[in-house]
N, C-alpha and C positions, 0 to 999 in steps of 0.2 A: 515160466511166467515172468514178464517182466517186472522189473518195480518202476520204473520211470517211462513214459510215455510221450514222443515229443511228435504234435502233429501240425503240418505246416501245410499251410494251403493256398490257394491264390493258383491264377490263370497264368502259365508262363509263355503265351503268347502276346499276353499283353501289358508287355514291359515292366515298372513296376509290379503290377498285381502278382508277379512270381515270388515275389521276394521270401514268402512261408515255406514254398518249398522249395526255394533256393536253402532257407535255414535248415529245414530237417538233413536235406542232402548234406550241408557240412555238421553237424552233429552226426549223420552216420559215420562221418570219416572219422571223430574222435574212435571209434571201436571200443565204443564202454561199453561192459559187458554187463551192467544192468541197464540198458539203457538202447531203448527202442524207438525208431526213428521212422516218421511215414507222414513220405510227399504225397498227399492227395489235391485233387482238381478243385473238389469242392467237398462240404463235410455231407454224409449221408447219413441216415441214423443204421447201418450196417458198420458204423466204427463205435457204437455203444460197446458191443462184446469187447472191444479190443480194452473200450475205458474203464469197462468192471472189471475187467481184470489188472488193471495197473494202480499201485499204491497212488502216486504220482504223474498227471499228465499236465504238459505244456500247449499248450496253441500258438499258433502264429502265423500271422494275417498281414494285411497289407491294409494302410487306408489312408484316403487322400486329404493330402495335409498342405497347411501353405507353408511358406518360407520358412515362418517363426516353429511349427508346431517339431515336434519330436518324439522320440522311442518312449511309446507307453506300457507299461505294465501296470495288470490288476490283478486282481487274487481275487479270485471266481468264487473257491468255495475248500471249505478246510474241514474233512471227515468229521464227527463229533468222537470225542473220548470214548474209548470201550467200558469206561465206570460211571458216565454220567449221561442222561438222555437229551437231546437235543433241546434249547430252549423254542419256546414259538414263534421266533424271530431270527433264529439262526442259519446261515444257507443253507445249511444241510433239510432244515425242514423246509426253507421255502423252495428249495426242490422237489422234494415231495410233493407240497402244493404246487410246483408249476406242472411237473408229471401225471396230476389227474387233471388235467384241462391242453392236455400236451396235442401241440399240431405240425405234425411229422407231414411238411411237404418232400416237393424234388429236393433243396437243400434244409440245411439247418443251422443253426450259430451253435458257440458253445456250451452256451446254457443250458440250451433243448437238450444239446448229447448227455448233459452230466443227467438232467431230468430225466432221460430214457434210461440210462444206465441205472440211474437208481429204482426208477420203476423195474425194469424187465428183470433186474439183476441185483435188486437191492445192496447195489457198492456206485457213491458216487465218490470217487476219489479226492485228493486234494488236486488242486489246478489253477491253474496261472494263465490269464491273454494276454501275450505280448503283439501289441501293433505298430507295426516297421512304419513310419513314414514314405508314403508315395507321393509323386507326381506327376506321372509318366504313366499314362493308359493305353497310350498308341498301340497299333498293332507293332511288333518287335519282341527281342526276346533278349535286350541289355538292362542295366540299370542306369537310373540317372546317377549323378554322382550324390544328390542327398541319399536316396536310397541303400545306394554300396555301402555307403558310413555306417548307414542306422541298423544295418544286415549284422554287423561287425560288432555295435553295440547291443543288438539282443543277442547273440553269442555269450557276450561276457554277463547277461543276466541271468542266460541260462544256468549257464557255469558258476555262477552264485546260488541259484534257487536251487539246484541237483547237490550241489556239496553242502547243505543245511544240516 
């Protein structure tokens, strides 16, 4: 099992939009050994099993940004305490409530997956979106140069958010 979960997604045909699982790819190169790494195309709700079973999962996406914008991270959703019940307002419950109203197309965001997870599997893990800066949608399969930087910069958030 792992305890860390890093899933990176985006089109790598189409320039930017690769840059998530350009990320997981260099996080598998780190070779941490609690630390699980998976370039997917797009999120399916067939990576639930992977997110119930991880204490910890990351995301990381691509989105198109102008000049000024930059490396976003948010913090999706944070397990509740084994001594205390979730309040009515806390993510972990409004998972739950998004999980009985849950609509599982062809793809999904992160939120659906944590909802599934806790539905199907009742474990929705702690989790983080990080979103790389894009500007380059074209067909191709380089980075522009904002993008390379910002690839660099959720690296080292990673690498902050896993050593907590």
């Amino acid at each position: 099992m792992s305890e860390i979960l890093i899933i990176g997604y985006g089109n790598t045909l189409r320039s930017d939009d690769g840059a998530g699982q350009r990320v997981a790819e260099l996080v598998a190169e780190w070779n941490l050994q609690n630390v699980r790494s998976l370039p997917v195309h797009q999120l399916t709700p067939e990576l639930a099993e992977p997110i119930s079973q991880a204490e910890l999962v990351i995301f990381v996406d691509a989105y198109p940004a102008t000049s000024e914008q930059g490396l976003q991270v948010h913090q999706l959703c944070t397990p509740p305490s084994s001594h205390s019940s979730p309040s009515p307002s806390s993510p972990h419950t409004l998972l739950q409530r998004e999980s009985q109203g849950l609509n599982i197309g062809h793809t999904v965001d992160p939120r659906s997956l944590l909802a599934l997870s806790q539905f199907l599997y009742n474990n929705a893990p702690a989790a983080w979106w990080i979103l790389v800066p894009a500007v380059n949608f074209e067909f191709g399969e380089s980075f522009s140069p904002k993008t390379t930087e910002n690839i660099q910069y959720s690296l080292a958030q990673i690498r902050q958010i896993i050593v907590k």
